[in-house]
N, C-alpha and C positions, 0 to 999 in steps of 0.2 A: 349743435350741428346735427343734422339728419344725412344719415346715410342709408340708402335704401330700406326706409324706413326705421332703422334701430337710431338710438339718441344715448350720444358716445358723451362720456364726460369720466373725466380722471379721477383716482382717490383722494387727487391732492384740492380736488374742487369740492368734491363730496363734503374732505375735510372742512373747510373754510364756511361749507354751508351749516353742515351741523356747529362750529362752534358760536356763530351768528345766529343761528335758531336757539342756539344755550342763552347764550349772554343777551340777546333783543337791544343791544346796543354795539354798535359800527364799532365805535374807537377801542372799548372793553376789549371785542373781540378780537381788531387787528392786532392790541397790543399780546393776547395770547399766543396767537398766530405770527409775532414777528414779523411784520409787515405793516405797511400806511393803512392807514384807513382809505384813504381816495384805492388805492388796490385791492383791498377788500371790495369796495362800493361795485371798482368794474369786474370781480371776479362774479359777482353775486348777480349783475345786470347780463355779463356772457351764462351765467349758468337759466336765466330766467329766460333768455332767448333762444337756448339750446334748448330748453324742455317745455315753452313755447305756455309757461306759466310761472303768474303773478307770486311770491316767495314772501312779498313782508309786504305791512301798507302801515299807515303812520297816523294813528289817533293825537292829534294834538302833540304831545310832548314822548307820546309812546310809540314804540314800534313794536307789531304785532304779527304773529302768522299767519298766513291766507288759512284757511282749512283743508286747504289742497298741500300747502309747505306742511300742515303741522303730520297729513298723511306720511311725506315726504322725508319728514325727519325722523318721527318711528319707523321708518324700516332703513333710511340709510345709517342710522345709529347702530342698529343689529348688523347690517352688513359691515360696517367700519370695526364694531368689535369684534365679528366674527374675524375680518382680515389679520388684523392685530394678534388675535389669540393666534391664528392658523400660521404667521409670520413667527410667534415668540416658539411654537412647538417646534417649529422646521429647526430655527436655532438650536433650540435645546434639544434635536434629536442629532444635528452634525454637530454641535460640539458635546456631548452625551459622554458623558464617564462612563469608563467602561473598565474593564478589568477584572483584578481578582484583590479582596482586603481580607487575609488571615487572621482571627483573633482567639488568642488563644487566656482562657479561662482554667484558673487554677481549684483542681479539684477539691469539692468538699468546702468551698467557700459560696458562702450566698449572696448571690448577683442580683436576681431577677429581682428584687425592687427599684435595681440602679439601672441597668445594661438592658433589661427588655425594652424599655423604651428608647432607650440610647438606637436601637438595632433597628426598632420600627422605621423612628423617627431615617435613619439612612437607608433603607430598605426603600419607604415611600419614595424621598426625594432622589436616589439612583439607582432606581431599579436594574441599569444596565450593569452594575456589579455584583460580582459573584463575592457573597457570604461564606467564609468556608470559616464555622466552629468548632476546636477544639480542647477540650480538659486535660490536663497536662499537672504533670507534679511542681514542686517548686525547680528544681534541676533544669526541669525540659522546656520550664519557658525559656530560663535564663537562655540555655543552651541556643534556644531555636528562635531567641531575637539577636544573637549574635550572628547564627549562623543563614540568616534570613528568611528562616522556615516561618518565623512569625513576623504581622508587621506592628501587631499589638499585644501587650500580654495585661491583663488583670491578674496581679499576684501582690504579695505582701511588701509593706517598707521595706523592712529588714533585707530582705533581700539584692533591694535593687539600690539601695542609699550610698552606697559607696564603690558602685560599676562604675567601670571608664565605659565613655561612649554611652550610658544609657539615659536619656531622660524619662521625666514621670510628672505627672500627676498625681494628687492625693485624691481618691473617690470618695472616700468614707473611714472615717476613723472608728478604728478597733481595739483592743487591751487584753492584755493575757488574761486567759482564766483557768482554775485546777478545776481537773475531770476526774472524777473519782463515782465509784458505786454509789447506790443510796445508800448500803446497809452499811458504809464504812462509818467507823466513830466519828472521825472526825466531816463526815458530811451533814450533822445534823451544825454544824458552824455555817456563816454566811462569808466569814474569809477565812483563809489560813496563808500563814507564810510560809516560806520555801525553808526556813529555818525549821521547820515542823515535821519536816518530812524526811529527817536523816533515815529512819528507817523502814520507810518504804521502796516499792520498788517502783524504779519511773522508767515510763516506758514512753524513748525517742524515735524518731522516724532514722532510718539509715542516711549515711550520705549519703546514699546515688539519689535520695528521694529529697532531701537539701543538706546542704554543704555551713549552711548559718544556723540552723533553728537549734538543732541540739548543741553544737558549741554554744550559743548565746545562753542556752539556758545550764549549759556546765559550770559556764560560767559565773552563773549564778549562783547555785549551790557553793560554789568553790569559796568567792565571797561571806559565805556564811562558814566556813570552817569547815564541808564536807562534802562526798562526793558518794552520794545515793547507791542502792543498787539498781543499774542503768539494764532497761532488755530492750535490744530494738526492732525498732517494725517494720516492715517493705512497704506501708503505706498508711494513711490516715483514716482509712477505714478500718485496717488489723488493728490500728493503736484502738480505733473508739470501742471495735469487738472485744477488743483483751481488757479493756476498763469495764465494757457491760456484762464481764463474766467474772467480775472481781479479782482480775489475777495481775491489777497496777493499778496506777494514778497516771494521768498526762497530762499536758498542756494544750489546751485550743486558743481560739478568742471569739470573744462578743459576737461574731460574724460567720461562725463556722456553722455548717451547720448538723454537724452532731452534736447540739446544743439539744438538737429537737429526738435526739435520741431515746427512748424506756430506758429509765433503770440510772440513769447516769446523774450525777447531781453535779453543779459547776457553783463554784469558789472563788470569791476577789481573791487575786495573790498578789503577788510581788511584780512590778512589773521589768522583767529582764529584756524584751525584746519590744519594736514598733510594730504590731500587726496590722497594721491598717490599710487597707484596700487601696492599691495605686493602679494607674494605668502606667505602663511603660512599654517605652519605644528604643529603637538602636537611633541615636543623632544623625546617622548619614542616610538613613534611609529616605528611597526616592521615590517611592510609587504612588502615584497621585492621587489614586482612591486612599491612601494611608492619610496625605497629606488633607485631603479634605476631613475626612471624618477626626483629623486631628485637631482641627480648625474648631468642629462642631464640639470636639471633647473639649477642648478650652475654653470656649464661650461659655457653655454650661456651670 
């Protein structure tokens, strides 16, 4: 139809003409387009009399495009994806995640071959969420996925294996290892046991810094008939500093990363505790940027 000279025709005609230009066969196309063919046939003859040109013609057993439809259909294809694209944005900008996802990463534990891409990967797809990262001891995740200050924490099994209320994920598996000098005797060995170390002095993180890691590894000892001389540290850095000045032994894992420390030689030991890198959450937690990137951690 002409209307003071412009030539009005709908997307849903458009449509019908590009999938008829796709397929060069009537029935193909109606049955794509959910609809008869004889409807297709008048949509295609109203759209050929609305723009007052010939659209297909028919070699023997072929249907073919005029040179004028095949104009026709490269640019109404661009405008029909463009629509589409420009329809799927508007969506995805009103219903668009938004908010804030806490994740807190346990100090002195190495992530980034796991978690940088984890962070991209939901950074790209919801930019409308705010990233807020923090390093935290063993104590202050726990503490601040209870208390909601966290809605993720990356921190040790041990720690989280037998919380009420908390679920987890396993990331990466890890295993004790002895931290000792180079220059110590017993570091020119590739294991030693905890039996071997009655008289050394082993130096544990305090409880305000965790509540499990040095009872687990008391424990251990005890098991063996003894109980070390114990000094302890305000944090996992003092402990790696007090090992690279030779003044103890401690306990890391596989995954720590004052592994990569001068001076410091590490030891298979005994295995008293599960190190290994989890993700965990509080189970009631409700915040929807949580629940998504929760989504994305468990498919991985």
């Amino acid at each position: 139809m002409l209307v003071s000279g412009v030539v009005k025709m709908d997307l849903q005609q458009i449509k019908y003409f590009i999938t008829a230009a796709r397929c060069l066969n009537f029935s193909k196309a109606a049955d794509q387009l959910y609809i008869t063919q004889p409807a297709l046939s008048r949509q295609i003859t109203s759209i050929e009399k609305e723009l007052n040109i010939q659209l297909f013609i028919r070699i023997g057993h072929e249907l073919k495009l005029t040179p004028a439809a095949k104009v026709l259909y490269s640019e109404f294809s661009k405008l029909h994806e463009h629509y589409e694209t420009s329809v799927e944005r508007a969506n995805t900008a009103q219903h668009a995640l938004t908010g804030r996802l806490s994740i807190g990463v346990l100090d002195g534990a190495r992530v980034d071959d796991i978690f940088a891409n984890m962070l991209t990967d939901f950074e790209r797809n919801y930019s409308e969420v705010e990233l807020v990262l923090s390093y935290m001891n063993l104590n202050e995740l726990i503490s601040s996925l209870y208390d909601g200050g966290l809605d993720i924490a990356f921190t040790l099994f041990f720690e989280v294996e037998n919380r009420r209320y908390i679920e987890y994920k396993t990331i990466a598996e890890s295993k004790d290892l002895i931290a000792m000098h180079g220059t110590h005797p017993l570091a020119e060995k590739d294991r030693v046991g905890l039996g071997e170390l009655e008289n050394e002095t082993f130096i544990c993180v305090d409880t305000n810094v965790s509540e499990m890691s040095s009872a687990l590894i008391l424990e251990g000892f005890r098991k063996h008939g003894f109980r070390p001389n114990i000094r302890y540290s305000p944090s996992l850095y003092t402990s790696a500093l007090l090992v690279q000045s030779g003044l103890g032994i401690t306990m890391f894992d596989t995954r720590s990363i004052f592994r990569f420390v001068p001076g410091i030689k590490f030891l298979d030991t005994d295995q008293v505790r599960n190190p290994s890198l989890v993700a965990a959450w509080h189970r009631d937690n409700t915040n929807p940027a949580f629940a998504t990137f929760k989504k994305l951690l468990l498919k991985g």
